[in-house]
C-alpha positions as CSV (number, residue, x, y, z in Angstrom):
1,X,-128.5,-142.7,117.7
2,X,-124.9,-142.5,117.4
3,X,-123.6,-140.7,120.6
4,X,-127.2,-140.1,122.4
5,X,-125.3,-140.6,125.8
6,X,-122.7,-138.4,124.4
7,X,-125.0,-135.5,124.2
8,X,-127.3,-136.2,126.8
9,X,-124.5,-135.8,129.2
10,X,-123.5,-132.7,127.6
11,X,-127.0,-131.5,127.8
12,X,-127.4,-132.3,131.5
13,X,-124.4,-130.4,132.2
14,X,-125.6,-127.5,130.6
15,X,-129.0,-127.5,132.8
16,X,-127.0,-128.8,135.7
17,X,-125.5,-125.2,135.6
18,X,-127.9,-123.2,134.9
19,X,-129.7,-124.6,137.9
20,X,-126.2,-123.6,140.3
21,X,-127.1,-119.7,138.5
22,X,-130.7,-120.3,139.9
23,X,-129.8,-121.4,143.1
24,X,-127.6,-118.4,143.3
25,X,-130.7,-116.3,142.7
26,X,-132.5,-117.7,145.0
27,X,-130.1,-116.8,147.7
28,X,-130.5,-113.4,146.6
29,X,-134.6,-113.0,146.5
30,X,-135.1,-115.7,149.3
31,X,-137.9,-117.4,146.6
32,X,-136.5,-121.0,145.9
33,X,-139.3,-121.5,143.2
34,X,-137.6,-120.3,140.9
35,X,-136.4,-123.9,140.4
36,X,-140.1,-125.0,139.0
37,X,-139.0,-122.4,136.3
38,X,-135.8,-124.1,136.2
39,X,-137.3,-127.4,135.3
40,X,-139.9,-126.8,133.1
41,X,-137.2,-124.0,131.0
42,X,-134.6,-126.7,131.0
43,X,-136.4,-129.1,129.3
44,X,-136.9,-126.7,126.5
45,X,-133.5,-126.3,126.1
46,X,-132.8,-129.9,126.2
47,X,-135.6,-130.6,123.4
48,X,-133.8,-127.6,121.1
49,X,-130.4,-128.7,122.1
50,X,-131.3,-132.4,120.4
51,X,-133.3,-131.1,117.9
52,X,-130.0,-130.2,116.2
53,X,-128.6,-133.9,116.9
54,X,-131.7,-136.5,115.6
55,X,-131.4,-138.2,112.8
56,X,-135.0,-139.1,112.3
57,X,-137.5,-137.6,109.7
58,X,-136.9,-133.9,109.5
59,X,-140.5,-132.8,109.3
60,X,-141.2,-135.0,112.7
61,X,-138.3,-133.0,114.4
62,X,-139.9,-129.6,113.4
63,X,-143.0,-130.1,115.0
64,X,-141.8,-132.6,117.9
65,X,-139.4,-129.5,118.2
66,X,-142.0,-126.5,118.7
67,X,-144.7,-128.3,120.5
68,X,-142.2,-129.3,123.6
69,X,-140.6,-126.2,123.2
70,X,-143.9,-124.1,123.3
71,X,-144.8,-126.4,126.1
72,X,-141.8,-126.3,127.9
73,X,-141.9,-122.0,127.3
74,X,-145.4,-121.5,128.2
75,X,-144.8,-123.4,131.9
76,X,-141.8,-121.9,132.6
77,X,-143.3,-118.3,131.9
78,X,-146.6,-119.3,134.0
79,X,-144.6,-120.6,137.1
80,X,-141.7,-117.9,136.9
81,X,-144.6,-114.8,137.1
82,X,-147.1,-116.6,139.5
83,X,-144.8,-118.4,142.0
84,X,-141.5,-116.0,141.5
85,X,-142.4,-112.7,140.0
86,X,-146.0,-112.3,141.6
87,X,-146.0,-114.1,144.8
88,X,-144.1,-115.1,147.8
89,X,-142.3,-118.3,148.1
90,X,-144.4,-121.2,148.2
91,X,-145.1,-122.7,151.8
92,X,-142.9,-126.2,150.5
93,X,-139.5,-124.3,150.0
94,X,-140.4,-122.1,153.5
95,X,-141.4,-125.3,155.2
96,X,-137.6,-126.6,153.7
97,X,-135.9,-123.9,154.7
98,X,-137.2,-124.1,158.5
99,X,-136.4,-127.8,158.9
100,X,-132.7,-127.3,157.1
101,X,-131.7,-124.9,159.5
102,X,-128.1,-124.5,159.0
103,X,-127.7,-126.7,155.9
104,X,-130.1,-124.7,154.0
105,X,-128.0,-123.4,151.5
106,X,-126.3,-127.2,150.9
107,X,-129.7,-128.9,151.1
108,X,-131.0,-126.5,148.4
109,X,-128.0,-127.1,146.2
110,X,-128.4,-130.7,146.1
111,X,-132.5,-129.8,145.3
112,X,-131.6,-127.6,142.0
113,X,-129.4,-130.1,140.9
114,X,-132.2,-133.0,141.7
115,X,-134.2,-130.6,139.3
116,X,-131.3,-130.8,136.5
117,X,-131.3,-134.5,136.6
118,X,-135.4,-134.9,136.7
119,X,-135.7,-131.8,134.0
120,X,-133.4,-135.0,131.8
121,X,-135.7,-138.0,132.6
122,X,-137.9,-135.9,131.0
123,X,-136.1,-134.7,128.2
124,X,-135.6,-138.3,127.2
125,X,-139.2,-139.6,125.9
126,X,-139.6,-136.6,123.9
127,X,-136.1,-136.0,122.0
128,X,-136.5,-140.0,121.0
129,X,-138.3,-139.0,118.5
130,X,-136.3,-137.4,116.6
131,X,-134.5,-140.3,116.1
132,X,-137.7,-142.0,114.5
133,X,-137.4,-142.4,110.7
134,X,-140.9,-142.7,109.9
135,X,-142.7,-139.6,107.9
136,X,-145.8,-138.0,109.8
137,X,-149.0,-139.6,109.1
138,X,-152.6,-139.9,110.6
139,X,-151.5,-141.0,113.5
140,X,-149.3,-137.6,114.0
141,X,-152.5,-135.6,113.8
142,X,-154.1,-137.1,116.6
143,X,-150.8,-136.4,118.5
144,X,-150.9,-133.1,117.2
145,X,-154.9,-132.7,118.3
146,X,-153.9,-134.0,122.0
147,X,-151.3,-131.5,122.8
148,X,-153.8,-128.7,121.4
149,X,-156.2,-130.0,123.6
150,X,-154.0,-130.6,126.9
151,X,-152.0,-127.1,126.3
152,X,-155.8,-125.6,126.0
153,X,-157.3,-127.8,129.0
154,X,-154.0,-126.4,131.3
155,X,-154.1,-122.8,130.3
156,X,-157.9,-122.6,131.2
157,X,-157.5,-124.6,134.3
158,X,-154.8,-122.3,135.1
159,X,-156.5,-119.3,134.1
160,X,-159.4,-120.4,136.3
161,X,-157.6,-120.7,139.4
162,X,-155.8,-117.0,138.7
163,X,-159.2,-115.6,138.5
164,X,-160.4,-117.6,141.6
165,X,-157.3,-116.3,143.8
166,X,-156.9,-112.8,142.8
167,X,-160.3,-111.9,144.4
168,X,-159.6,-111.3,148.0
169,X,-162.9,-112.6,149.0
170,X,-161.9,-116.1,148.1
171,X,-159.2,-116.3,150.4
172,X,-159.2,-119.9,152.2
173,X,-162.0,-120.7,149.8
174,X,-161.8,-123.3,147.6
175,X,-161.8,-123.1,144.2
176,X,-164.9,-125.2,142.1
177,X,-164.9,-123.1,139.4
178,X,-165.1,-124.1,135.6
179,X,-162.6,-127.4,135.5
180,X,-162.4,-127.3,139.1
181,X,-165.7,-128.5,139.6
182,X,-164.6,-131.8,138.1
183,X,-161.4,-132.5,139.0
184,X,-159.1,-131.3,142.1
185,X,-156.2,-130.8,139.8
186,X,-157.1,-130.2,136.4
187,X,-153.9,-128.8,135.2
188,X,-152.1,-131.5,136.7
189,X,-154.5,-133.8,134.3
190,X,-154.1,-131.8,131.2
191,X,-150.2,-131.9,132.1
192,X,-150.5,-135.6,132.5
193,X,-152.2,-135.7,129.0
194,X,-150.0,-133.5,127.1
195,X,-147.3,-136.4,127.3
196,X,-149.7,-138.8,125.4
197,X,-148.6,-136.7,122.6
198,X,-145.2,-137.9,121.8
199,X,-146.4,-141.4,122.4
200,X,-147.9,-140.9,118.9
201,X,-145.3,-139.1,117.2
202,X,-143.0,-142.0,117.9
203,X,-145.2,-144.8,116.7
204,X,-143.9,-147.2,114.2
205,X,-140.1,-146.4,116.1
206,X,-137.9,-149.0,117.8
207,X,-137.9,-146.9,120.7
208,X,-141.2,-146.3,121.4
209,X,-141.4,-147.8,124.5
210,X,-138.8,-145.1,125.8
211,X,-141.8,-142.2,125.1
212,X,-144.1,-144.4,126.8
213,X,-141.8,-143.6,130.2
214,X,-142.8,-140.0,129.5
215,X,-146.2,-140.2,131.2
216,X,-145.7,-142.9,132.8
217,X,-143.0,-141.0,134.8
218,X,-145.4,-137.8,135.1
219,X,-147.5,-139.9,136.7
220,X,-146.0,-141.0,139.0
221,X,-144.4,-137.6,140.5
222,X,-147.6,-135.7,140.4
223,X,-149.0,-138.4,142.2
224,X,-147.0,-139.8,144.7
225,X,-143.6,-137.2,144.8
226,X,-144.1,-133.5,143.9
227,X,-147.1,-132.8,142.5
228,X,-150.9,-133.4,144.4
229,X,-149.4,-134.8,147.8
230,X,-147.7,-131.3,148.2
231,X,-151.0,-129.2,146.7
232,X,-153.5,-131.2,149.2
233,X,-151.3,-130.9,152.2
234,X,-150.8,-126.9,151.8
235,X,-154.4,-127.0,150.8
236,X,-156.0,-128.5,154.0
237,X,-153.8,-126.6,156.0
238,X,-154.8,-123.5,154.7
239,X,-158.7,-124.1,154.0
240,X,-159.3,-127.2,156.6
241,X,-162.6,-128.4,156.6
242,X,-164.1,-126.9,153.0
243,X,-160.9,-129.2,151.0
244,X,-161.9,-131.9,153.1
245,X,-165.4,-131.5,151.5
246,X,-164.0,-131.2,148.6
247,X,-162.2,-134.1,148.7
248,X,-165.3,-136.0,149.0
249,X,-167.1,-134.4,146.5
250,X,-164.5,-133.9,144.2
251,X,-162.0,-136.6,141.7
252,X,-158.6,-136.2,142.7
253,X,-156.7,-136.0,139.6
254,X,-159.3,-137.9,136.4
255,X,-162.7,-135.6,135.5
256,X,-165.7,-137.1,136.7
257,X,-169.1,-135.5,138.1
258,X,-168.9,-134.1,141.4
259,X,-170.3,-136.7,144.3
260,X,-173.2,-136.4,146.5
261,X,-172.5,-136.1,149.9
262,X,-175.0,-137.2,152.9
């Protein structure tokens, strides 16, 4: 792990302009979303950027490698067409904009480069294990069986909720459908999940308690920062009384059958 802060510097740099490009952008098209895409792309470059740099097993690179990389790709495309591309900006960055006033364009530069420094954090508990020695084993395939199963768990969630919104006769509806019906952010679960993932790959590793901060970390920020606090505030604004049902009938974030209400 010669030089990890070395390169990890170098690698936040990197994002930390790319984000400055995005906030330019956003200046341009008015839709500061674009840094979700920002995130979720950076840490994709951060995971290839290390993959270069570990000095662990080769064969646990490779597939540490493509699986945050595919993860980090698919997000990044999902977010960039259905908050960018495909829809207007999300009622957060509008709410943002309104209460910066004047400042908006400082405030949102410090946000994008907030983004570069959490997009790291996150970089961390995944490119760790390239520095782990060990070659795959058992435990690698259940690692390998729980990203399949979170990437699959998200895209369908996701999926879902497409289908859900693009007919117009759903609007201020809530969505029960499919994985809805269990949880009131699925995705965010699955998401949640997926981290699990390169717990395993670094087992038998000095540093495994470094991948552990992975979900750990998720957690917390779709819980308490920028995930569901965010979602459920737009949502009861939008849809009032049916989310508050919902919310009573309905886990917040772990599966479970739907409740019984009086």
């Amino acid at each position: 792990m010669d030089n990890f802060i070395y390169h990890l510097s170098i690698c936040w740099l990197i994002i930390a302009v790319f984000m400055v490009l995005l906030w330019a952008m956003q200046i341009k098209t008015g839709n500061a979303a674009i840094a979700d895409v920002g995130w979720a792309y950076g840490i994709a470059f951060g995971i290839l950027y290390f993959s270069f740099i570990g000095d662990g097993d080769k064969d646990r690179i490779i597939l540490t490698a493509v699986m945050g990389i595919v993860w980090g790709l698919r997000l990044g495309t999902y977010l960039l067409i259905n908050r960018v591309i495909n829809a207007q900006e999300d009622s957060r960055y509008q709410n943002f904009r309104k209460s910066a006033g004047n400042n908006v364009l400082r405030y949102f530069f410090l946000f994008f480069q907030a983004q570069a420094v959490v997009a790291i954090l996150f970089v961390i508990p995944i490119v760790i294990v390239f520095y782990n020695p060990n070659p795959l084993n058992y435990l690698d395939i259940a690692a390998l069986f729980i990203w399949l199963l979170s990437m699959a768990g998200e895209c369908v969630a996701d999926k879902q909720l497409s289908g859900f919104k693009a007919n117009k006769s759903n609007a201020r509806k809530v969505c029960r459908n499919g994985l809805w019906k269990y949880s009131r952010h699925p995705n965010y679960f699955f998401e949640w999940i997926h981290w699990w993932s390169y717990v395993l790959l670094n087992f038998g590793s000095n540093n495994l308690w470094i991948s552990l901060t992975g979900p750990l970390l998720m957690l917390f920020f779709l819980i308490k920062i920028s995930g569901i606090p965010f979602a459920e505030q737009q949502a009861l604004k939008s849809k009032g009384i049916e989310y508050e049902n919902y919310i009573k009938t309905t886990n917040m974030f772990f599966p479970g059958p739907p409740k019984d209400t009086i």
